[in-house]
C-alpha positions as CSV (number, residue, x, y, z in Angstrom):
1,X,95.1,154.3,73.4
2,X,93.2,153.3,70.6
3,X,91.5,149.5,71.8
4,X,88.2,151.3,72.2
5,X,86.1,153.4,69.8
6,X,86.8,157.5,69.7
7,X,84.9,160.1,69.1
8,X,85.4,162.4,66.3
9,X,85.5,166.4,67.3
10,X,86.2,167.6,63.7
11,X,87.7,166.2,60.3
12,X,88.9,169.2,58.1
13,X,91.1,169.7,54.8
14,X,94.9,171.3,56.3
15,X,95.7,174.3,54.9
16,X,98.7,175.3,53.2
17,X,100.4,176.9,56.1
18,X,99.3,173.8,58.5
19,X,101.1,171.2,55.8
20,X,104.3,173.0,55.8
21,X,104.4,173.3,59.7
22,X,103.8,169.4,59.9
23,X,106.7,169.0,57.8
24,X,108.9,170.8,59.8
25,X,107.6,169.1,62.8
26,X,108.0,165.6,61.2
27,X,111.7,166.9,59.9
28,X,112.5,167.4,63.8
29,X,110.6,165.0,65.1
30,X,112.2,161.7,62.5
31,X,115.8,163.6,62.0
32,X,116.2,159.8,60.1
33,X,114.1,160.9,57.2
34,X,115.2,162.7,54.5
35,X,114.0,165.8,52.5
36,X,112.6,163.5,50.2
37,X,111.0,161.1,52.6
38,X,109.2,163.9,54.3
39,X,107.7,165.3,51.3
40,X,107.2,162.0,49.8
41,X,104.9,161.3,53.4
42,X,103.5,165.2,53.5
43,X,102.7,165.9,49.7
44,X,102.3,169.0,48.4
45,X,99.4,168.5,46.6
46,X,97.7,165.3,47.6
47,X,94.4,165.5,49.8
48,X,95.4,165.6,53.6
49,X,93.0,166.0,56.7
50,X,93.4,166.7,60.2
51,X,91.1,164.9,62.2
52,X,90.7,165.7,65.9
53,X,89.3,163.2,68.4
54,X,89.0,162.5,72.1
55,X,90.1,159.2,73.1
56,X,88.0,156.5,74.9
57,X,90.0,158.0,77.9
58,X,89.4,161.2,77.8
59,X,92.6,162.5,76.0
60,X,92.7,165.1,73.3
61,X,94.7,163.2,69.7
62,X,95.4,165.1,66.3
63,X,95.1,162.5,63.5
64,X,96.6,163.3,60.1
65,X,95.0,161.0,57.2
66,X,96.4,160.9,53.6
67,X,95.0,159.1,51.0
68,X,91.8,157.4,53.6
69,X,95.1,156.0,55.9
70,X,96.2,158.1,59.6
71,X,99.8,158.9,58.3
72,X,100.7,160.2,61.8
73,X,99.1,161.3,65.2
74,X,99.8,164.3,68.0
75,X,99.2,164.0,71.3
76,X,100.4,166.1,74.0
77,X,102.1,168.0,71.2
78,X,104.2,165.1,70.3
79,X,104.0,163.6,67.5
80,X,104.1,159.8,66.5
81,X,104.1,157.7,63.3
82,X,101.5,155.4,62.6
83,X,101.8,151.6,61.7
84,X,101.2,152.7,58.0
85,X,103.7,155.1,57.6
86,X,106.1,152.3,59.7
87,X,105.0,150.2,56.7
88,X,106.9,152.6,54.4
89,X,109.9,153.7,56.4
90,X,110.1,150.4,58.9
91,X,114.0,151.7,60.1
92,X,112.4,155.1,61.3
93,X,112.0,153.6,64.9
94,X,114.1,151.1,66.7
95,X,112.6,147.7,66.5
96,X,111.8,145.0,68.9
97,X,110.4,141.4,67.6
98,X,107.4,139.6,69.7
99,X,105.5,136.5,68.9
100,X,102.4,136.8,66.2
101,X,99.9,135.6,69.3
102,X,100.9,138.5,71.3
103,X,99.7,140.9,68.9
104,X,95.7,140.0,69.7
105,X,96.2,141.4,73.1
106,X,98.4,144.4,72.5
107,X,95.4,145.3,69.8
108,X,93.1,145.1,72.8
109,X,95.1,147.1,75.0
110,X,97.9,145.3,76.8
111,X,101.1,146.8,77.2
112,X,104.0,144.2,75.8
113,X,106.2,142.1,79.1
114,X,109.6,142.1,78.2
115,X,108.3,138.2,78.5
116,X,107.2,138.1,75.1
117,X,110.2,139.6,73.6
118,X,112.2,137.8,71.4
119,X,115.7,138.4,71.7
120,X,117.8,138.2,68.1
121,X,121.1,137.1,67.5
122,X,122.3,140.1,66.9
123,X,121.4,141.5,70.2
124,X,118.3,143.6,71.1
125,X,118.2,147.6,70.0
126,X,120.1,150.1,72.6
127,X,116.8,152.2,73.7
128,X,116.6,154.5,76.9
129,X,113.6,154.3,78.6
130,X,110.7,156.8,77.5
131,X,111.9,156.1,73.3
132,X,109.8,155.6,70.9
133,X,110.1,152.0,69.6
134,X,108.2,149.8,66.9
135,X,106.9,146.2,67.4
136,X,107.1,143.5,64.8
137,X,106.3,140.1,64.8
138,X,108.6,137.0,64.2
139,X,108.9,136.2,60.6
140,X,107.7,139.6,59.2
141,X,109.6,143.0,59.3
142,X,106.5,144.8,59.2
143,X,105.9,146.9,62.4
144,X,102.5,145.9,63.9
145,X,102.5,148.2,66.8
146,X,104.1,152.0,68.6
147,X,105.3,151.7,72.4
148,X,107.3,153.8,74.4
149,X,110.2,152.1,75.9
150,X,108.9,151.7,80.2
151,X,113.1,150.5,81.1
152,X,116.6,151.1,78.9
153,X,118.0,148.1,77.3
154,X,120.5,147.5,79.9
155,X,117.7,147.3,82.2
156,X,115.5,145.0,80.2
157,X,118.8,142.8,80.4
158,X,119.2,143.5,84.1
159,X,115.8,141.9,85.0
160,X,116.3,138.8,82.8
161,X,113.6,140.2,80.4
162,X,111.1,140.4,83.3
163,X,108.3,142.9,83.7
164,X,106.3,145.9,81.8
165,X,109.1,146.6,78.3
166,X,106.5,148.9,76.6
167,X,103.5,150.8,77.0
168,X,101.4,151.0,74.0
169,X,99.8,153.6,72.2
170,X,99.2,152.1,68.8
171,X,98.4,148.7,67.2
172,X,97.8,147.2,63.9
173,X,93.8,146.5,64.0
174,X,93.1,148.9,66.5
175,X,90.2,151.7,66.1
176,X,92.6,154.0,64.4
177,X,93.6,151.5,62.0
178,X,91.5,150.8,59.0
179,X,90.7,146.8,57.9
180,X,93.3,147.8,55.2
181,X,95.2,150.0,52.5
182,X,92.1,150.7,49.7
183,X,92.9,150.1,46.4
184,X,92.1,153.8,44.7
185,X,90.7,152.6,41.1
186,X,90.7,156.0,39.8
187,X,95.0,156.1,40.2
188,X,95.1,153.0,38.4
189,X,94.8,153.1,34.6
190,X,91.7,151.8,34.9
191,X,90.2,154.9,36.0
192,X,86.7,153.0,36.8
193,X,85.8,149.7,38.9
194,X,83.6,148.5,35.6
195,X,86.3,148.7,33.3
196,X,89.0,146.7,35.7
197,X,86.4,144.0,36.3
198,X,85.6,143.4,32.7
199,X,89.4,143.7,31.8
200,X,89.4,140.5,34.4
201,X,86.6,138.7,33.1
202,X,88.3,139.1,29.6
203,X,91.5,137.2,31.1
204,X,89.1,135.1,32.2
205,X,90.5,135.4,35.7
206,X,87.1,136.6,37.4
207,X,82.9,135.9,36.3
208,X,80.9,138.9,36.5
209,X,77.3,139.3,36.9
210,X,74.9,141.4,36.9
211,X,72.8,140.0,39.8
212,X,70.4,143.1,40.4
213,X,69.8,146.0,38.3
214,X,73.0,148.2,38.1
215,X,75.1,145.9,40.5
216,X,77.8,143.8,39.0
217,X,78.9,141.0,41.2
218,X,82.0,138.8,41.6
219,X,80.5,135.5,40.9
220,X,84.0,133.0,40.0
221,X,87.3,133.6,40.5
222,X,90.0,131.3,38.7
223,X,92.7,130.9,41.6
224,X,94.9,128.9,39.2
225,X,95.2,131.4,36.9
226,X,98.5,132.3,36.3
227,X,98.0,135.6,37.0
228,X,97.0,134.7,40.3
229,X,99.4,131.9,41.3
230,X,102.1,133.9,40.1
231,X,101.5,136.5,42.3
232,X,104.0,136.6,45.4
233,X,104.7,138.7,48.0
234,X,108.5,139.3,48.2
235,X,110.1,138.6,50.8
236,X,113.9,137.9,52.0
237,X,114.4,134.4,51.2
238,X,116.1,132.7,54.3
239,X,119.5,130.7,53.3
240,X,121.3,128.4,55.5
241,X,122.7,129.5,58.6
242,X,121.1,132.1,58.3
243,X,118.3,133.9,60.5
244,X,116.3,137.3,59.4
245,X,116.7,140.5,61.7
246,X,115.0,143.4,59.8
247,X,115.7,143.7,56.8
248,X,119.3,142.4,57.7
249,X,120.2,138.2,57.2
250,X,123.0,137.5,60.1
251,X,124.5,134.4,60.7
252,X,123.2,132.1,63.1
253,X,125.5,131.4,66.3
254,X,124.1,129.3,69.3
255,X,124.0,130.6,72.3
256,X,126.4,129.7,75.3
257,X,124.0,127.7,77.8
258,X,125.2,127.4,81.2
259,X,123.9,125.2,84.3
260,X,123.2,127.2,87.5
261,X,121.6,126.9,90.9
262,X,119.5,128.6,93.2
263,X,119.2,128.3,96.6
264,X,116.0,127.0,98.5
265,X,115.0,128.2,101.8
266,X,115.9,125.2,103.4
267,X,119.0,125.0,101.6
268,X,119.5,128.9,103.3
269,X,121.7,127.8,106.6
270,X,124.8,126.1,104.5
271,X,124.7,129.1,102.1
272,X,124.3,132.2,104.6
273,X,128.0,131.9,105.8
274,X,129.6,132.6,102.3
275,X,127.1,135.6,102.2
276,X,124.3,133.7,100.4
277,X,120.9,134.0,100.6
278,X,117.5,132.5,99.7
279,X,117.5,133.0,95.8
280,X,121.1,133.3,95.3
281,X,121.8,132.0,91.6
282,X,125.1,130.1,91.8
283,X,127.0,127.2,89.0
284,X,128.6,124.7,89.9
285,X,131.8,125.6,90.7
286,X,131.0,128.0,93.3
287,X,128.7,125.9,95.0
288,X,131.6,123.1,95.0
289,X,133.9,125.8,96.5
290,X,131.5,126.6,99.4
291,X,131.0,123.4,100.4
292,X,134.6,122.5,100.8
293,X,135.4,125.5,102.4
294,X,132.0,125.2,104.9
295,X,133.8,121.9,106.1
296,X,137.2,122.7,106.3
297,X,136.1,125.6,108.5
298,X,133.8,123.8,110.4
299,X,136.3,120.6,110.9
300,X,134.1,118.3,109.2
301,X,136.9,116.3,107.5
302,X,137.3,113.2,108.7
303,X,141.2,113.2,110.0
304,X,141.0,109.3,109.3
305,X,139.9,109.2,106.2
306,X,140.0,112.8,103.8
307,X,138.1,111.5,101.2
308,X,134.9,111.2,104.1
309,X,133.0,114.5,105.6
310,X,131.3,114.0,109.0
311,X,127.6,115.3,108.6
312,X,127.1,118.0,111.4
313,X,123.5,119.4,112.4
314,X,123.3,122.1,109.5
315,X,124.8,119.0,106.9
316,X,122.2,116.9,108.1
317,X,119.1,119.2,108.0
318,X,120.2,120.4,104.5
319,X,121.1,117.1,102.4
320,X,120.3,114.0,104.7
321,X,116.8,112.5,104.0
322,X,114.9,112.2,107.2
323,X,115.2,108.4,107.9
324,X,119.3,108.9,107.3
325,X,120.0,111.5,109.7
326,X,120.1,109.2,113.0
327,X,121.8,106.5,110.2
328,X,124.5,108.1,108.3
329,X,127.4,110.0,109.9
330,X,129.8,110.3,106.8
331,X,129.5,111.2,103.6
332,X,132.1,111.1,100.8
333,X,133.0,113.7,99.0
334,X,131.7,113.4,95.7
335,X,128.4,111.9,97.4
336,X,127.9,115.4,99.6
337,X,128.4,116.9,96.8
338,X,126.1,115.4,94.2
339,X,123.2,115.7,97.0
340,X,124.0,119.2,97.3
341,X,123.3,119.7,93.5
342,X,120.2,117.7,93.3
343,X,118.8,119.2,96.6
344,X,119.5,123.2,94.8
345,X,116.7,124.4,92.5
346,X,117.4,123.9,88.6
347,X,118.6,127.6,86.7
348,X,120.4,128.5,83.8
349,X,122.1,131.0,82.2
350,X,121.5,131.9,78.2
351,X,124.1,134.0,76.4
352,X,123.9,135.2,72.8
353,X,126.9,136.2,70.8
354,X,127.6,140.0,71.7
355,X,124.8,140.0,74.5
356,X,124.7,140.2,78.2
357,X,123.5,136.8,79.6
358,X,120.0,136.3,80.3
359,X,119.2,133.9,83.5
360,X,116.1,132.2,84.1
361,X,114.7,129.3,86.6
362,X,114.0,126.0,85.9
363,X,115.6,124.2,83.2
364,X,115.8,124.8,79.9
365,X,113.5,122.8,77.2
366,X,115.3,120.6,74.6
367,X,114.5,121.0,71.5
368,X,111.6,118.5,70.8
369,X,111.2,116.6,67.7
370,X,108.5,114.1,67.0
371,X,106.2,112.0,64.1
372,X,102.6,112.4,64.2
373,X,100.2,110.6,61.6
374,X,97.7,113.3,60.0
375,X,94.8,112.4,57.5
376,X,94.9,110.3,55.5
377,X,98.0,108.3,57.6
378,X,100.3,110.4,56.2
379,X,103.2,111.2,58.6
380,X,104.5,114.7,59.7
381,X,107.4,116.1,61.6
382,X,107.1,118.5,64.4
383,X,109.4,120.5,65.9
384,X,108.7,122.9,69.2
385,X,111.1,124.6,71.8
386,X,113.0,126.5,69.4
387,X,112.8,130.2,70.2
388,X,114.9,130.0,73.8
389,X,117.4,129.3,71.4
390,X,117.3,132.1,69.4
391,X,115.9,130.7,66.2
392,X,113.0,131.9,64.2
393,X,110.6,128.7,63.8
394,X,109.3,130.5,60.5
395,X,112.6,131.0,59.1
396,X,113.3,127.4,60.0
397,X,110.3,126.2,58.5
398,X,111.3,128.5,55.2
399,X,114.7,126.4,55.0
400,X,113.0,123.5,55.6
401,X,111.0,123.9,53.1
402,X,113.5,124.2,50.6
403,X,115.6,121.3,51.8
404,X,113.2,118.5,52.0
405,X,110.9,120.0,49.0
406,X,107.8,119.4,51.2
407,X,105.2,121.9,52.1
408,X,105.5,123.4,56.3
409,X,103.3,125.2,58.6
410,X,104.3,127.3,61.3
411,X,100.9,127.1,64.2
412,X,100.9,127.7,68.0
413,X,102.0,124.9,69.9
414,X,99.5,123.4,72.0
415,X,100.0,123.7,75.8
416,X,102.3,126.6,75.6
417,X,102.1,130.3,76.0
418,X,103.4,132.4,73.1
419,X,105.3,129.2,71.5
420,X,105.1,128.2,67.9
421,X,106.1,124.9,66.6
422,X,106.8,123.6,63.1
423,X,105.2,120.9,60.5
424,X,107.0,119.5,57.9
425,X,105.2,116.7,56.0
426,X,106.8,113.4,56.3
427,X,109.5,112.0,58.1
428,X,112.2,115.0,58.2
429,X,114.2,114.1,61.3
430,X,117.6,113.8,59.2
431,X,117.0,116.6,57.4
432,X,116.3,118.7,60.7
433,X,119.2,117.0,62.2
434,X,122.0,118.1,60.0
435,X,120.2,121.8,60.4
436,X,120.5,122.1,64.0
437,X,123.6,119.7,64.7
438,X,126.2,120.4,61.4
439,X,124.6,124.4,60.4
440,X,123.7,125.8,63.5
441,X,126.1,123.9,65.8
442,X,123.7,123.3,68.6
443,X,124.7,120.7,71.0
444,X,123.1,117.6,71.0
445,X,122.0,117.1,74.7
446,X,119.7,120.4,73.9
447,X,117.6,118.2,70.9
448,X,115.4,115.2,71.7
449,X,114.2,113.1,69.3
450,X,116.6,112.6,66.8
451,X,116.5,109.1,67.0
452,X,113.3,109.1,64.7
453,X,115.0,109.4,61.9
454,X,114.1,106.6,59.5
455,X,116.5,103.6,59.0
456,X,118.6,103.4,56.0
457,X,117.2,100.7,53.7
458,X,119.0,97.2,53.2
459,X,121.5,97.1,50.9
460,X,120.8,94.2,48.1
């Protein structure tokens, strides 16, 4: 609603009656905050405007600002919070996770595919469609962006996390969000910019000089000052086994990864008698079943010999190659049967603890691990593929971190849409190893690359 400029009608100081009106709309609207909450975001006293504008489509949007920020925003008489005030009460809405590279488009205007979800351990929140739901990205808490909900959860699920999940109305960076939250000097005890920036220069964290008449200017800043290095932002530390949902830490569990197939349209004429069609999604034991029961009720056992299947016209189209079918009259079982597999398209089926599975075509990617040389020769460790698995590839980089005492990056993976991958310096394959194989219990046909780990040294 927001990715292109408004136009401002009017911007005007509420008036008593107005403030207390909002605050009884925002108590009915967010039943989740509290007495205190809602005055604490509708002061009594503090400076609070009500900006009216006219979208760049036309529509008619109250804006209420507090303190230079929009706090909240009406439209069509209902009223929504902004990414700001999500910033202070981030459990107001319910929260779904996407991938930080998503967020450049949704701030232009894209509505969020159920695609770019990430689904958490935990499960995803229970929304009906047409709620109100906040967007945050992997790693931080912090809602980036308002939607309202285009399916239910259930049917997110149903469509295995395929098509439009939200339409947007509000992003982090978009025309009603400012660059940032100002710092207000004269709240501080400071009371003046001058006096703060010669208190800095006296701790000799910042130069200042007076570069034109009456302008002071930044000229140094000392960025190993410990005032400056010891500045953090906090943030839940991740621990093993361990992967962050909100402001929650739940335990990792891998997910139950299953095999299936799906049938081709060539593959159609063995399938349609068992009431299968094109696209059917099958695993392996049911598609074992069919085919025994297609040629026991077509006679196709050879009364000779039961291990051998005799290859009628529909056999022969569907799992004979071309220069066999004149060739090869019998099949064995386990041969017919193996042929069948490979000549069915590759599917699987993804099941997180406490979640309805989620099946998608193809097959899934291991885990990949590899060694790449950087500058100055020095080795790294990359990891990629590890979101269809449910883990966080910054949490894992946080752990990571802390295990192997070596710095890690978290960057878009090359080649791949909305896929991050991790850096670790040096050679960290045993160290990633025991992570995925011992803490998170992931099997290890889903991991490649493990054989980089370097060799123990001779014993002398």
């Amino acid at each position: 609603m927001f990715a292109k400029a408004f136009r401002v009608k009017s911007n005007t100081a509420i008036k008593g009656s107005d403030r207390r009106k909002l605050r009884a709309d925002v108590t009915a609207a967010f039943p989740a905050l509290g007495t205190d909450q809602v005055s604490e975001l509708i002061p009594g006293k503090e400076e609070l405007n009500i900006v009216k504008l006219y979208a760049h489509k036309g529509d008619a949007v109250t804006v209420y600002v507090s303190g230079g920020n929009p706090i909240l925003f009406e439209l069509e008489k209902n009223l929504y919070p902004t990414v700001y005030t999500l910033w202070s009460y981030p459990d107001l809405l319910p929260t779904f996770t996407t991938w930080p590279l998503v967020l450049e488009k949704l701030a232009g205007g894209a509505d969020l595919m159920l695609p770019g979800l990430v689904v958490p351990p935990a499960g995803l929140p229970q929304v009906q469609k047409g709620d109100l739901c906040a967007i945050s990205l992997v790693g931080n808490r912090a809602p980036v962006a308002i939607g309202v909900a285009a399916m239910s959860t259930d049917e997110m699920l149903t469509s295995g996390l395929k098509g439009r999940g939200f339409s947007m109305l509000h992003t982090y960076q978009d025309h009603l969000c400012p660059e940032g939250r100002q710092l207000d000097i004269k709240k501080s005890s400071y009371k003046k910019l001058s006096k703060f920036l010669q208190h800095m220069q006296q701790e000799q964290i910042v130069q200042v000089k007076e570069l034109s008449r009456g302008v002071e200017s930044i000229v140094a800043v000392d960025w190993k000052h410990p005032r400056i290095t010891s500045f953090v932002i906090l943030e839940p530390s991740p621990t093993s086994q361990t992967v962050q949902e909100g402001s929650r830490e739940q335990p990792y569990h891998p997910p139950d990864i299953k095999p299936l197939y799906c049938v081709p349209a060539n593959m159609t004429p063995l399938f349609q008698e068992s009431g299968h069609r094109k696209g059917s999604v099958l695993d392996g034991s049911e598609v074992r079943k069919i085919i025994i029961d297609y040629a026991k009720k077509n006679d196709l056992v050879d009364a000779n010999n039961k291990n051998l299947v005799k290859m009628d016209p529909i056999l022969c189209d569907c799992i004979l190659e071309k220069n066999e079918q004149h060739t090869v009259m019998k099949l064995p079982w386990d041969s017919l049967l193996t042929r069948c597999l490979e000549k069915l398209q590759p599917a699987y089926q993804v099941t997180f603890p406490g979640q309805e599975p989620i099946v998608k075509k193809g097959k899934i990617c291991p885990i990949d691990i590899t060694l790449a040389q950087r500058a100055s020769n020095k080795k790294v460790t990359v990891v990629r593929n590890l979101e269809p698995y449910g883990l966080d590839p910054c949490s894992v980089a946080a752990i990571l971190q802390q295990r192997c005492q070596a710095s890690t990056t978290v960057t878009p993976a090359p080649g791949a849409k909305d896929s991050l991958q991790v850096q670790i310096q040096g050679n960290q394959v045993h160290h990633l190893g025991r992570l995925l194989l011992e803490e998170y219990q992931l099997p290890r046909k889903h991991i490649q690359g493990l054989e980089k780990a370097p060799k123990p040294g001779k014993k002398k």
